[in-house]
Each structure stands twice: as structure tokens, then as C-alpha cells.
KESE-483804 format. One record per residue (C-alpha): x, y, z; residue in three letters; residue number from 0. Coordinates in steps of 0.001 Angstrom, whole numbers, m for minus. Layout:
+---------+---------+---------+-----+-----+
!    east !   north !      up !   r !   k !
+---------+---------+---------+-----+-----+
!       X !       Y !       Z ! ala ! NUM !
...
+---------+---------+---------+-----+-----+
END
This chain:
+---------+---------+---------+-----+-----+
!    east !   north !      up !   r !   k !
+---------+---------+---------+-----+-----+
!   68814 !  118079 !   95899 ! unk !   0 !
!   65421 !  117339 !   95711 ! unk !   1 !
!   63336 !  115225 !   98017 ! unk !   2 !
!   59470 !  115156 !   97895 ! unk !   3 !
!   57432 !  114060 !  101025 ! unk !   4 !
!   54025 !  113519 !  101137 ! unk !   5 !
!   52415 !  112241 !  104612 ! unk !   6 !
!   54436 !  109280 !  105924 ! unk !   7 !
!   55663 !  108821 !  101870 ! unk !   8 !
!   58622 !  110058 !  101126 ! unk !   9 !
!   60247 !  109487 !   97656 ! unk !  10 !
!   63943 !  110375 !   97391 ! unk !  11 !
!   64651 !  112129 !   94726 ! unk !  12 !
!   62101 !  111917 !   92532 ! unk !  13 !
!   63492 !  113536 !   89706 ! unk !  14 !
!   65265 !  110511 !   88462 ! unk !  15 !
!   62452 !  108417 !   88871 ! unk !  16 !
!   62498 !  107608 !   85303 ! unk !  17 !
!   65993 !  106971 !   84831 ! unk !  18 !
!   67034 !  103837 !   83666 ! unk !  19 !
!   68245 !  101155 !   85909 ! unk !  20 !
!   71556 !   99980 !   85311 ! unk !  21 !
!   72657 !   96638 !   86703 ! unk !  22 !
!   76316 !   96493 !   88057 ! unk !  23 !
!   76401 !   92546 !   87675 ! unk !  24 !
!   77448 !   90737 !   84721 ! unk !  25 !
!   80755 !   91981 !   83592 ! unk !  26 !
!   80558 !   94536 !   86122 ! unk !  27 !
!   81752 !   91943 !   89088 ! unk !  28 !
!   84699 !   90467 !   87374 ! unk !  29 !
!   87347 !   90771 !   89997 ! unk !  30 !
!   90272 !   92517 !   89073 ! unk !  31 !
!   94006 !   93312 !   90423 ! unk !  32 !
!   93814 !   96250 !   92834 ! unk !  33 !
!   96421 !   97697 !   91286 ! unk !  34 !
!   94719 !   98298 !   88328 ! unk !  35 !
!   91792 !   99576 !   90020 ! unk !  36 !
!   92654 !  103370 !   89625 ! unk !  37 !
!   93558 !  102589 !   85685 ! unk !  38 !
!   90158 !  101659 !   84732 ! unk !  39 !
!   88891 !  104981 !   86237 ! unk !  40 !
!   89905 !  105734 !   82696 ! unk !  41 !
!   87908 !  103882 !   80676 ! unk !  42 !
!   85014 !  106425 !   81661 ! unk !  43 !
!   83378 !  107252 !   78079 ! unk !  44 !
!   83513 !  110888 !   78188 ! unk !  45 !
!   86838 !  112481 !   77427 ! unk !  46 !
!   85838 !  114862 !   80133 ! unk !  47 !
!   85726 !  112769 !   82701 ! unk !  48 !
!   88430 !  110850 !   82067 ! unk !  49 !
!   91237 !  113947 !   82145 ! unk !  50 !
!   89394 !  114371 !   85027 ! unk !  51 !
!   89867 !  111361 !   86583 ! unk !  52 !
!   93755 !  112031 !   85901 ! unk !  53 !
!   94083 !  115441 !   86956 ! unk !  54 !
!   92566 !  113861 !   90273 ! unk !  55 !
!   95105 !  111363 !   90018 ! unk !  56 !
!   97082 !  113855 !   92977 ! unk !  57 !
!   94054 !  112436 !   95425 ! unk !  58 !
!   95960 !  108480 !   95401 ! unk !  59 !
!   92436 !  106957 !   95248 ! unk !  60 !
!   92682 !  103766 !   96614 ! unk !  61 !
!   90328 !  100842 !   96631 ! unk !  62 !
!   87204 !  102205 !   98913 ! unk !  63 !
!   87190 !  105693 !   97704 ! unk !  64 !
!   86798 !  104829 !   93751 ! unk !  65 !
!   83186 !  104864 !   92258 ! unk !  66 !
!   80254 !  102286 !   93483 ! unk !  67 !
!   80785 !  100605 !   89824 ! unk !  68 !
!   84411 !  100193 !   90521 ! unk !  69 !
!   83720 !   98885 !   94156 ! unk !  70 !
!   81993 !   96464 !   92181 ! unk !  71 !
!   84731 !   95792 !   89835 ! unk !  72 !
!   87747 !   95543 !   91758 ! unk !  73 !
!   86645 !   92387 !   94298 ! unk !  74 !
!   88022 !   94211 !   97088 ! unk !  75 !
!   84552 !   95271 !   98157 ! unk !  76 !
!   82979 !   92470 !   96541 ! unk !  77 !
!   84215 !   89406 !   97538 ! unk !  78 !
!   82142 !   86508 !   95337 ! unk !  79 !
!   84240 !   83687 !   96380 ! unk !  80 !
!   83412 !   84422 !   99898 ! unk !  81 !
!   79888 !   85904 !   99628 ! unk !  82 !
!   78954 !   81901 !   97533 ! unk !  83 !
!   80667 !   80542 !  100471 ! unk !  84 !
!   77630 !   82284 !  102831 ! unk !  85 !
!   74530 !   80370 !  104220 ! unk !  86 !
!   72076 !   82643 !  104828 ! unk !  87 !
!   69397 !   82345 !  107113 ! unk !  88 !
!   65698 !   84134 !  107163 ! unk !  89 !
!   66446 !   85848 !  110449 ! unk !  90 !
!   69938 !   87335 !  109239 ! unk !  91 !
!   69668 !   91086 !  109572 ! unk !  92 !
!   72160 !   92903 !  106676 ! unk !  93 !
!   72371 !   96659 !  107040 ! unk !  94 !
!   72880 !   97460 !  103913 ! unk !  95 !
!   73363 !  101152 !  103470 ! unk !  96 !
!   75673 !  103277 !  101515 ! unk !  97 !
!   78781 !  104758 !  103080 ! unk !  98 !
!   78290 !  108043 !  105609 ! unk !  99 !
!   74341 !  107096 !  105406 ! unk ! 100 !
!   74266 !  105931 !  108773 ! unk ! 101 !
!   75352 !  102483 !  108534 ! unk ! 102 !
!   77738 !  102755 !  112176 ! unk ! 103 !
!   74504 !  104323 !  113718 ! unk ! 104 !
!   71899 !  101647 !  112315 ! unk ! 105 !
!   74369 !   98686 !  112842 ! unk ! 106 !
!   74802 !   99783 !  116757 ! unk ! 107 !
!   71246 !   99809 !  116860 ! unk ! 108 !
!   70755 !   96624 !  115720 ! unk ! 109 !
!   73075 !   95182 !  117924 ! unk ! 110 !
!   72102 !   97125 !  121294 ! unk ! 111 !
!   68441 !   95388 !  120314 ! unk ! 112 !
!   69789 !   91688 !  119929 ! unk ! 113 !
!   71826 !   92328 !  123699 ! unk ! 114 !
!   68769 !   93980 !  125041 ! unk ! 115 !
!   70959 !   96891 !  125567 ! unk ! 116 !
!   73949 !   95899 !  126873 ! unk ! 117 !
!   77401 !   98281 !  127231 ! unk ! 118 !
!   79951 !   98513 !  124737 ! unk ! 119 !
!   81667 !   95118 !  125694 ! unk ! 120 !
!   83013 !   94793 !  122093 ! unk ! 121 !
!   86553 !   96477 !  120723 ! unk ! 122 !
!   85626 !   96593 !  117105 ! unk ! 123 !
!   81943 !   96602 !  115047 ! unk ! 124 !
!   83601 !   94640 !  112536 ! unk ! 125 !
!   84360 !   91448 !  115270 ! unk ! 126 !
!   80790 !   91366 !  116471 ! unk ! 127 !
!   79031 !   92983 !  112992 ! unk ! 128 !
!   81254 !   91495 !  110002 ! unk ! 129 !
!   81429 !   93431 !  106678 ! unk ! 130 !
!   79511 !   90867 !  104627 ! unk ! 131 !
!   81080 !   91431 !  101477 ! unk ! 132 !
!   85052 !   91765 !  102117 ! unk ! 133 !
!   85692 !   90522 !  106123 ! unk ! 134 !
!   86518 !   87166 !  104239 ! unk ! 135 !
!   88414 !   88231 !  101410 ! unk ! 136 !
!   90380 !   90931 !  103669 ! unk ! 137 !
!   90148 !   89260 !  107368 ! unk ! 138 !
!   89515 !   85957 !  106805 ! unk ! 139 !
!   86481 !   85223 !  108147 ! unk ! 140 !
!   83834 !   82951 !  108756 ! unk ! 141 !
!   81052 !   85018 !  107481 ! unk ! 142 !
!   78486 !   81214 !  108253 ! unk ! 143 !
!   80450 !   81861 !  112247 ! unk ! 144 !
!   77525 !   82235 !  114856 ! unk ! 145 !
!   77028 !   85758 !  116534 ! unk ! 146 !
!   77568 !   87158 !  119907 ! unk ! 147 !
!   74290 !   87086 !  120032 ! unk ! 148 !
!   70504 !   86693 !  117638 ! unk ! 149 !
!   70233 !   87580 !  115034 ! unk ! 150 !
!   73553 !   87376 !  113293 ! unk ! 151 !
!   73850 !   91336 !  111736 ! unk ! 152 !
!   76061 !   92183 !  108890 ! unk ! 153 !
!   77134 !   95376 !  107579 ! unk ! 154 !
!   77541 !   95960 !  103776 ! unk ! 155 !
!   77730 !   98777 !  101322 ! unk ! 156 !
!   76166 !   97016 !   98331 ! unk ! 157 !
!   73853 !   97734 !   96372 ! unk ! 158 !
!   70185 !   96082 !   96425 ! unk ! 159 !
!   71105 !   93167 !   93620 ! unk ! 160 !
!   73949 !   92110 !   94849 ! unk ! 161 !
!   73012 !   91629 !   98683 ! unk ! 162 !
!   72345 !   88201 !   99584 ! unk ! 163 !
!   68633 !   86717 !   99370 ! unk ! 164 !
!   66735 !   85160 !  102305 ! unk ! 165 !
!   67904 !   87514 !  104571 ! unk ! 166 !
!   66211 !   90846 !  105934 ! unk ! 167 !
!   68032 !   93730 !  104505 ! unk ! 168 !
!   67809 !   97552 !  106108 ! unk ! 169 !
!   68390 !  100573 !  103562 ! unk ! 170 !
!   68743 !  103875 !  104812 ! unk ! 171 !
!   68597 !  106582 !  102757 ! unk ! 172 !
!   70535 !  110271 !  103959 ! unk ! 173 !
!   69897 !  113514 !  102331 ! unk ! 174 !
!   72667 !  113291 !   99085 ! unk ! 175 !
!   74305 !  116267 !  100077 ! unk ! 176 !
!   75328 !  116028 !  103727 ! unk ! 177 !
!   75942 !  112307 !  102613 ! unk ! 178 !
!   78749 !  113908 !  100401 ! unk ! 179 !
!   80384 !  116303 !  102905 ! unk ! 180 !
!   80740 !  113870 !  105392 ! unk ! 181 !
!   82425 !  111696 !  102699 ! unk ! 182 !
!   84886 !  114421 !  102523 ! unk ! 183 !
!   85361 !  114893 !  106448 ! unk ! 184 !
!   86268 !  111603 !  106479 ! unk ! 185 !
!   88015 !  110515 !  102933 ! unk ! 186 !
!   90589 !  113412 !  102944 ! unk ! 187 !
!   92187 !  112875 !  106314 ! unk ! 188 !
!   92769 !  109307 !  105568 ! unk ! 189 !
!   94489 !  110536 !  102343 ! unk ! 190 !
!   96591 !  113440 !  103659 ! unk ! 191 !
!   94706 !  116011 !  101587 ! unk ! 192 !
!   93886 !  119666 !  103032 ! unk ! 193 !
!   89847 !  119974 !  103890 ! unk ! 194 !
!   90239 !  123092 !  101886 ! unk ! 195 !
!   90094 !  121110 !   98671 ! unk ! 196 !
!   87233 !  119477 !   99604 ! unk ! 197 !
!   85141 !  120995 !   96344 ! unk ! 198 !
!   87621 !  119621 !   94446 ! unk ! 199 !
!   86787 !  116240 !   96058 ! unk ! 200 !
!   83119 !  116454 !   95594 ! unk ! 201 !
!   83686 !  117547 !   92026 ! unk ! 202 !
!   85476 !  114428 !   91385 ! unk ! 203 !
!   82194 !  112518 !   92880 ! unk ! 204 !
!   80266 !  113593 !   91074 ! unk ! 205 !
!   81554 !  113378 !   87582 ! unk ! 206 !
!   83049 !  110107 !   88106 ! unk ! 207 !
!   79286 !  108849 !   88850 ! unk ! 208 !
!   79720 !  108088 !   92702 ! unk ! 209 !
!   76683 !  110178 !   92882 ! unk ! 210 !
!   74540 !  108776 !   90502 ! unk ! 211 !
!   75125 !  104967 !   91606 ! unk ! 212 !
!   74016 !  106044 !   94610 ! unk ! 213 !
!   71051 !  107867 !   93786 ! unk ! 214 !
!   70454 !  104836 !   91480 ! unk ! 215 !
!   70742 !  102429 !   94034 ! unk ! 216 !
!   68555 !  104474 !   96514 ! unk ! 217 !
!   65707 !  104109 !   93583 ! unk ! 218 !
!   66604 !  100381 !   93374 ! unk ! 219 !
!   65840 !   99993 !   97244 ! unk ! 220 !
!   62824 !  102071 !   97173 ! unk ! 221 !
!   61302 !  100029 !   94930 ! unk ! 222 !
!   61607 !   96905 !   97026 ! unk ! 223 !
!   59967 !   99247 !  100204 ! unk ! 224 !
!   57248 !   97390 !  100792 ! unk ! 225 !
!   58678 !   94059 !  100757 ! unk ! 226 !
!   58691 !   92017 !  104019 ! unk ! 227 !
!   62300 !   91379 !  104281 ! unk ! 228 !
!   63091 !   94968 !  103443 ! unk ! 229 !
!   63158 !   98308 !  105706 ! unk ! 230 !
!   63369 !  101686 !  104166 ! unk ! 231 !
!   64219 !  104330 !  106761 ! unk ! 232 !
!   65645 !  107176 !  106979 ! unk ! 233 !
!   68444 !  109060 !  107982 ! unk ! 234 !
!   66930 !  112306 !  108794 ! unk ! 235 !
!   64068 !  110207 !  110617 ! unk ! 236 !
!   66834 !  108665 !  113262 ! unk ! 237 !
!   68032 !  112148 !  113844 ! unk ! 238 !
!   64453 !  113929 !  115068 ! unk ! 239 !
!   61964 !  110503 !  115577 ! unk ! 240 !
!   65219 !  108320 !  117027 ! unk ! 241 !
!   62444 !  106336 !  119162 ! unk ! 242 !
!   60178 !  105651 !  116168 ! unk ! 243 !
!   62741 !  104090 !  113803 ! unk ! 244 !
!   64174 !  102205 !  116947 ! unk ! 245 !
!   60840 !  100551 !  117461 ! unk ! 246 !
!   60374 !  100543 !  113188 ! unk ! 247 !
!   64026 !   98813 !  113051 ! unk ! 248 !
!   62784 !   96245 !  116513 ! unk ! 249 !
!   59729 !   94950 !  115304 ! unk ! 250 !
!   61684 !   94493 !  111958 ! unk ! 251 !
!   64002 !   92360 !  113509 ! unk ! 252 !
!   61504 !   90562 !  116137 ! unk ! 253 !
!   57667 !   90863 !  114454 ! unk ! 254 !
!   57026 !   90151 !  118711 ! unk ! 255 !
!   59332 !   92925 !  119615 ! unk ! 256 !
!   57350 !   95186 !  122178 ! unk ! 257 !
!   59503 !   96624 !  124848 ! unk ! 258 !
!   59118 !   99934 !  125493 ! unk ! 259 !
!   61999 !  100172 !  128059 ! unk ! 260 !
!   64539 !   98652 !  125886 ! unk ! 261 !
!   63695 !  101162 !  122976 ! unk ! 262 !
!   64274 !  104100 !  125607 ! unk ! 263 !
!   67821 !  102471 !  126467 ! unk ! 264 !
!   68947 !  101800 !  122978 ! unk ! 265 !
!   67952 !  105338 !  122025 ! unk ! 266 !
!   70121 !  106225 !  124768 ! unk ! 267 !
!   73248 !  103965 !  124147 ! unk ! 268 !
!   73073 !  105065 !  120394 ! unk ! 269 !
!   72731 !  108571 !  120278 ! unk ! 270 !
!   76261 !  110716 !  118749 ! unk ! 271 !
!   77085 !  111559 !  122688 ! unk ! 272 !
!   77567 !  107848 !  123715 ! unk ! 273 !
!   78684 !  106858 !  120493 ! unk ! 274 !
!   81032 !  109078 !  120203 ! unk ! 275 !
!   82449 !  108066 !  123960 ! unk ! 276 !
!   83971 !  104846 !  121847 ! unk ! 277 !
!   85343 !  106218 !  118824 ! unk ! 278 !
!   87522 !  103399 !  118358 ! unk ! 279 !
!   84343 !  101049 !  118660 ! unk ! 280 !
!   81957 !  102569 !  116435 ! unk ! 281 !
!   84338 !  103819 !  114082 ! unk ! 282 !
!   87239 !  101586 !  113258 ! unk ! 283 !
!   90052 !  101816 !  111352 ! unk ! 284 !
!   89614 !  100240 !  107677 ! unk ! 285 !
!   92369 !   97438 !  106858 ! unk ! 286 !
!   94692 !   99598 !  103744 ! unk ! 287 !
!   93928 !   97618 !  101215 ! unk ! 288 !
!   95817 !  100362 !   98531 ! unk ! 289 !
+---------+---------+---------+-----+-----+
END
């Protein structure tokens, strides 16, 4: 998919620059049962889609693999009882990037900068980094609790409307397709479904509009680069420039930030080798919420 860079500018996909922006609040955030989360897939206007949406039936979507509109829909990814309950405060950092975009990688970043690089003294993200909107609809808790350490960091999937205000929010946007494959790597296991029908899978994306929201949302986010409590960065950018975005994501967090030392250390503590030395850490389990 198409990606146009230009100097330090880069404008993901720029193709859809002119597509409409479609708000997902409004009716859109009415919670609904779980169980009838899978049902509504069906309501999809185009005939097309929606025998689609049956035929994929097979798949046993469950709550955090169904569309970014029906994340929205069900309340088990958007918790607005709990999310009205919040108190946020101007230093609050909420990485706020879409799912398999980096958000592990940016969160452990975030945190290794706040403990001025301190080991892995945690057993799950989610205790020290809570998911902002569904750790108190799902794990009760206290999203206003104080943090191991400053600035409180929260993770979240949502999209750029829905996150709270008067916090600093970090976007990262990944290249759509690799985005998609490493859905797959890590949806199907968790559903019991052969790798080899991972086309299948990504077929299913794609027409069911997981794709577009996203692309949507990345649009939504870009537009708000230049604001002072936003950072855009991106994914490929952490992969070959991982000391430049460190420094991009300290100063973000700390305008005073200026330690050269620590920046070498997190880039160190965060790269896939010692990440993936505590796979248990940095990639927990999700609660079944099916």
C-alpha cells in the first residue's frame, strides 16, 4: 500500500486523503451484550459482506478480533462507565496505537524512560501500564491508581476521538500490510485455526472494514501531528533510527529530557532480543472475554 515520504514528512497513505471522516461516537458507542457482538457483524450494508461475515462465521470471532467499529460497539473495548470515572492529568502519557503497530514496543519504552532504565521487575505490562479503556470494565481497576513510577502510561487501542483529553497521546503508525500479517501470526493461534488460512483471514479484514478504520484513524491522528500533546512516529522509524524516536518519544514525555546514556540503555532493554527474553512480560495473555 502506498506511503509517500518527502524529507522528514511522511504522509501515510495518501491516497485516502480525501476520504471522508467517519466518527465512531454517537450511536456507535452504545454498549451492547457480547454475545451479540458477532450478530451485528451482519448488519454490514452490502449483501456481500455480510454472507461473508457468515461464511467466516467457522473463525468464532470473539470480542477483540471483530472490526474497530464493533470494538467500539460492543463496550468490551470501550468501557465509558470506567473511562468517565478517569481523572486525567497533563503529564499522563496514553500510547495509543492500533493493535500489532507497536504498541508492546512503544509502551516498554515509555516505561524503561520513567525508571531510568531499570530491569524487567514487573510480571505483566498490563499491572504497571493499564489498558485505559477495558482494565476497569474487565480487571477492575483503578485506572485514577498512582504508577510505579512518573508519568502514569496507559495503553489503548482507540481511536483519536475517543482517547481521553488533557493527556499526551503517542500514535504510531506501521506499514498496513505487515500490520495485517502479524495480526494473523497472532489472531489464529489464539483461535485454533491453521496459519495456512491466513488469506482467508486477511480477506475477512478487509471486507469487514478492519482495514479501512484503521487507515481512517491513522488520517485522523495525522491530522492532529503537530499538536503539542500529540506524537506521530513511526513504526518503521523504531526499527532502523531506534535511538532517534527514543530521544523523539523522551523529550515528549520530559520537554527537559537530555540524557544521552539513558537513551543508549533503553534502546538496549527494548530491542526484540531483550524483549523477547520476557515473553510473558511484554506479551501477556488477554483475559477471554468470548
Amino acid at each position: 500500500m502506498p506511503c509517500c515520504r518527502s524529507g522528514n514528512s511522511v504522509v501515510p497513505y495518501s491516497d485516502i486523503e480525501n476520504t471522508p471522516v467517519i466518527p465512531l461516537d454517537g450511536p456507535a458507542t452504545q454498549d451492547l451484550p457480547r454475545e451479540d457482538a458477532l450478530g451485528k457483524l451482519n448488519e454490514i450494508p452490502s449483501e456481500h459482506v455480510s454472507r461473508l461475515v457468515l461464511r467466516y462465521r467457522m473463525f468464532r470471532l470473539i470480542s477483540y478480533l471483530t472490526p474497530t467499529a464493533m470494538k467500539v460497539k460492543t463496550g468490551v473495548f470501550y468501557d465509558k462507565k470506567g473511562l468517565k470515572k478517569f481523572k486525567p492529568r497533563i503529564s499522563d502519557v496514553i500510547c495509543a496505537i492500533p493493535a500489532k503497530s507497536g504498541t508492546t514496543w512503544v509502551q516498554q519504552i515509555c516505561h524503561q524512560i520513567r525508571v531510568k532504565g531499570r530491569p524487567f521487575d514487573f510480571d505483566d505490562q498490563n499491572d504497571i501500564m493499564p489498558w485505559i479503556e477495558r482494565a476497569s470494565y474487565l480487571l477492575g481497576t483503578d485506572l485514577n491508581a498512582e504508577h510505579v513510577a512518573n508519568p502514569r502510561v496507559f495503553k489503548s487501542h482507540l481511536p483519536y476521538h475517543l482517547v481521553p483529553t488533557g493527556t499526551k497521546k503517542i500514535f504510531c503508525f506501521r506499514n498496513m500490510a505487515d500490520t495485517m500479517l502479524s495480526f494473523c501470526k497472532f489472531a489464529l493461534p489464539r483461535m485454533g485455526i491453521s496459519t495456512a488460512r491466513a488469506l482467508e483471514f486477511l480477506e475477512m479484514l478487509i471486507l469487514t472494514g478492519e482495514v479501512k478504520d484503521r487507515l481512517r484513524d491513522a488520517r485522523n491522528w495525522w491530522s492532529h501531528r503537530n499538536d503539542e500533546d500529540v506524537l506521530f512516529i513511526f513504526f518503521e522509524d523504531l526499527l532502523e533510527r531506534p535511538r532517534e524516536v527514543v530521544t523523539r518519544i523522551g523529550k515528549f514525555m520530559d520537554p527537559s529530557f537530555d540524557d544521552d546514556k539513558l537513551v543508549d540503555l533503553v534502546v538496549d532493554q527494548t530491542n526484540h532480543r531483550a524483549m523477547a527474553a520476557h515473553p510473558t512480560k511484554c506479551a501477556p495473555a488477554l483475559p477471554n472475554v468470548a
